[in-house]
C-alpha positions as CSV (number, residue, x, y, z in Angstrom):
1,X,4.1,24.0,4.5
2,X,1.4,24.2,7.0
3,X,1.0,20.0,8.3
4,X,2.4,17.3,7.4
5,X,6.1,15.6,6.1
6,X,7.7,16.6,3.4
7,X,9.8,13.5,3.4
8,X,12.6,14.6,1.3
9,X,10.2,14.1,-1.9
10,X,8.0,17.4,-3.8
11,X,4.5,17.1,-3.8
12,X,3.9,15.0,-6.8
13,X,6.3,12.2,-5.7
14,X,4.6,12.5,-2.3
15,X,0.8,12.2,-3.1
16,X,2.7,9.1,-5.6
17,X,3.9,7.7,-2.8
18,X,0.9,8.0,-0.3
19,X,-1.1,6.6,-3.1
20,X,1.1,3.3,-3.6
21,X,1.2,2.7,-0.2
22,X,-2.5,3.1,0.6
23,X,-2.7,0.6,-2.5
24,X,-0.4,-1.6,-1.0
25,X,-1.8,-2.1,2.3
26,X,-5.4,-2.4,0.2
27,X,-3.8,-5.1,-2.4
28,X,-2.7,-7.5,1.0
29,X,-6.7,-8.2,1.4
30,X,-6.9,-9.5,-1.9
31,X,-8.2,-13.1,-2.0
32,X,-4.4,-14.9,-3.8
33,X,-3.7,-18.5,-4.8
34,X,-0.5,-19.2,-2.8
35,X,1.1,-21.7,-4.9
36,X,0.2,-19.2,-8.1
37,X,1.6,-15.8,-6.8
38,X,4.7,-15.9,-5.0
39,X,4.4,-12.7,-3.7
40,X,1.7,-13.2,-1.8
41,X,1.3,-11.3,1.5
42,X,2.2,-13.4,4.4
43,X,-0.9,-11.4,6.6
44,X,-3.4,-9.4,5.0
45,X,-4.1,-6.0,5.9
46,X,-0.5,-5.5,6.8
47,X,2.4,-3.6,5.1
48,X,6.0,-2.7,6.8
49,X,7.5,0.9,6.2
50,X,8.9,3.8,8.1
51,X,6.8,5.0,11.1
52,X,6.9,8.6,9.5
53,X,5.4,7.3,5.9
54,X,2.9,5.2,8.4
55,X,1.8,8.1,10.4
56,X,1.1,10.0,7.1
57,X,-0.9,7.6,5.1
58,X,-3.1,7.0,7.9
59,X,-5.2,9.3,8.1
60,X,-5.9,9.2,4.1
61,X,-6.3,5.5,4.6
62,X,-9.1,6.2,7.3
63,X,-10.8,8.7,5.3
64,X,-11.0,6.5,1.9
65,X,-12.4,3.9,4.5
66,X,-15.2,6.2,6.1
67,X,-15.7,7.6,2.1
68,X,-16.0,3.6,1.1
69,X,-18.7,3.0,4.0
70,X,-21.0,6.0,2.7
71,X,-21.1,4.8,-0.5
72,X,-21.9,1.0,0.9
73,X,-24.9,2.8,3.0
74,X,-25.7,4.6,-0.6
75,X,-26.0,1.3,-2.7
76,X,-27.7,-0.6,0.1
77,X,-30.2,2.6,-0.1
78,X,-30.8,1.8,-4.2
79,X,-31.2,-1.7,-3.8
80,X,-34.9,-1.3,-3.2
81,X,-35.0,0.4,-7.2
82,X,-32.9,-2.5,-8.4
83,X,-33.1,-3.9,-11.8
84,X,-34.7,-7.2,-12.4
85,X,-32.5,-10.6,-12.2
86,X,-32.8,-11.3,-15.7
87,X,-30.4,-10.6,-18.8
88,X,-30.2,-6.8,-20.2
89,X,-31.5,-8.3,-23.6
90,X,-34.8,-9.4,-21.9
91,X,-37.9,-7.3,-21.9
92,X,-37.9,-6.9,-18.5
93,X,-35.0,-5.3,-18.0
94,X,-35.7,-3.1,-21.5
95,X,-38.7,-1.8,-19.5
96,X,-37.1,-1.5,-16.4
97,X,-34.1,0.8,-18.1
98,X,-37.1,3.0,-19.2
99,X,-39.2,3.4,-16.8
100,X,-39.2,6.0,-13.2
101,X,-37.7,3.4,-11.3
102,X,-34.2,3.5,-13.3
103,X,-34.5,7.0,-12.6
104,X,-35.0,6.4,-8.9
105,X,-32.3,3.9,-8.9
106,X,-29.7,6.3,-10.5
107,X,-30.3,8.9,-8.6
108,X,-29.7,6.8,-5.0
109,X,-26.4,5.1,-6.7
110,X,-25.0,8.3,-7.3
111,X,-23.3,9.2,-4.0
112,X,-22.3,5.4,-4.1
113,X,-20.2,6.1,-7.7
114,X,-19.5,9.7,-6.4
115,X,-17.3,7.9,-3.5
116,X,-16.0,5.8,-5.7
117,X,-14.3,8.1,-7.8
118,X,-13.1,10.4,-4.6
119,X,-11.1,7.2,-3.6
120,X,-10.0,6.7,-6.9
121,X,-8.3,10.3,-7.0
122,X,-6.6,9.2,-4.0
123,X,-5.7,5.6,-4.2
124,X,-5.0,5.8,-8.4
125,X,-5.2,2.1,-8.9
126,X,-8.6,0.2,-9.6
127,X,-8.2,-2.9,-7.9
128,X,-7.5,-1.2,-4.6
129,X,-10.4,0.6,-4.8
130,X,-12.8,-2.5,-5.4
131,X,-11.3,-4.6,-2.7
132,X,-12.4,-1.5,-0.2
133,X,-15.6,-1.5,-1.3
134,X,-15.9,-4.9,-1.2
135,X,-13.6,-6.3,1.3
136,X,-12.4,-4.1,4.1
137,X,-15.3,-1.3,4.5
138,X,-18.4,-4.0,5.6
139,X,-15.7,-4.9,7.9
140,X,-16.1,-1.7,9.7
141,X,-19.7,-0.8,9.1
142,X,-20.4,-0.8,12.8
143,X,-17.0,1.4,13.8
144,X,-17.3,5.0,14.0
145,X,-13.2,5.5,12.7
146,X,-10.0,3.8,14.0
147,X,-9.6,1.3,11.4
148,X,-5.7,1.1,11.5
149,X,-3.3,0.8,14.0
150,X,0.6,1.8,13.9
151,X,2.9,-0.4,15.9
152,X,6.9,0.6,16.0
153,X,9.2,-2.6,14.8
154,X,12.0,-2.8,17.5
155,X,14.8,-3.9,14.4
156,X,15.7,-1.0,12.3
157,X,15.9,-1.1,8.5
158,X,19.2,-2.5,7.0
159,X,21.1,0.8,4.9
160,X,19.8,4.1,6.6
161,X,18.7,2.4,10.3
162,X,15.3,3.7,9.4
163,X,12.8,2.8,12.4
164,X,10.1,0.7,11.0
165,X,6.5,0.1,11.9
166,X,3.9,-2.1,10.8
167,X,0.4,0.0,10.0
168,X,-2.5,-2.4,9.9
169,X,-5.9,-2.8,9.7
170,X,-7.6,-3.4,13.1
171,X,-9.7,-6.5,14.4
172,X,-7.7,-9.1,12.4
173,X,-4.7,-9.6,13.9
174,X,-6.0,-8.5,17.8
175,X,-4.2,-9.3,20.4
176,X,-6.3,-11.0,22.8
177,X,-5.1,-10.9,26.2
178,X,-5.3,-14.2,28.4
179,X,-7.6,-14.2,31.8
180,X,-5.2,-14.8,34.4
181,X,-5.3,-17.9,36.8
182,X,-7.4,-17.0,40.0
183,X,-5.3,-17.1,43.1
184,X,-6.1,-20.2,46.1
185,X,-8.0,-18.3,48.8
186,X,-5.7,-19.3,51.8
187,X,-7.2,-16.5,53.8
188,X,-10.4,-18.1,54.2
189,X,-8.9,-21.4,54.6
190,X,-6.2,-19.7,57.5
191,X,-9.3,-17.9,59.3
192,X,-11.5,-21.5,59.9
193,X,-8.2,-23.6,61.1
194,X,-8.1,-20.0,63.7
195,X,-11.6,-20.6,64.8
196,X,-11.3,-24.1,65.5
């Protein structure tokens, strides 16, 4: 073992377990009907677990993100070869399929599915995998890493007093801190009473 946990698991429960968690936190940003799933989350981009299982997953979580951003900048890049708007039973699109531009279109989508199925070997669940691409990395387009935060829960979990910690996605749920009040200047005040 050269890095890492082994957290009492061999290396095919472990990678199973990194993978349901990284799903898990990736499943909260899921657009849910409150009254039709009970178990929705109560704040997206959030998940509660040990602080050893956090510190683990997150640097797999960050590097599906920065994966999920190239293949973003790879389908914004094909784009310009798009096919027309128009149904794939039209002539249009017939002609498009045929013609130099799919070619040129395929071959600038191709890092953009390539990424796609590098996450995929990671996360193992499809879902997860479209709600990055869609949700969370154009959230973080403009950040250069960092996208999650680990913050230690002061209550420890019930059975094993396990110390939990919440791992979350950054710029959601900021904590903003509050200007303070600026302090009466009774200096100035005290020095023109003295000169009088």
């Amino acid at each position: 073992l050269r890095r890492g946990r082994r957290l009492n698991r061999n290396s095919a429960h472990r990678k199973s377990l990194f993978a349901n968690l990284i799903a898990a936190i990736l499943l909260t940003e899921r657009e849910v009907v409150e009254k039709l799933d009970p178990n929705a989350p109560k704040v997206p981009g959030r998940i509660i677990t040990t602080i050893e299982k956090a510190k683990e997953i997150r640097p797999l979580l960050e590097k599906c993100v920065t994966i999920a951003k190239k293949g973003l900048l790879a389908e914004e890049a094909a784009q310009e070869f798009a096919a027309p708007d128009e149904d794939r039973k039209s002539e249009a699109w017939k002609s498009w399929r045929k013609s130099e531009q799919w070619r040129k279109w395929s071959a600038a989508r191709a890092p953009s599915v390539n990424a796609r199925r590098r996450v995929l070997a990671i996360v193992r669940d499809k879902q997860a995998v479209g709600i990055l691409f869609s949700t969370v990395a154009p959230r973080f387009m403009d950040r250069n890493g960092g996208y999650t935060r680990i913050l230690r829960l002061a209550k420890p979990r019930l059975g094993d007093n396990g110390t939990r910690a919440l791992l979350e996605f950054v710029g959601r749920n900021d904590r903003v801190s509050k200007k303070k009040a600026s302090k009466p200047e009774f200096a100035a005040a005290g020095s023109s009473e003295a000169a009088e």
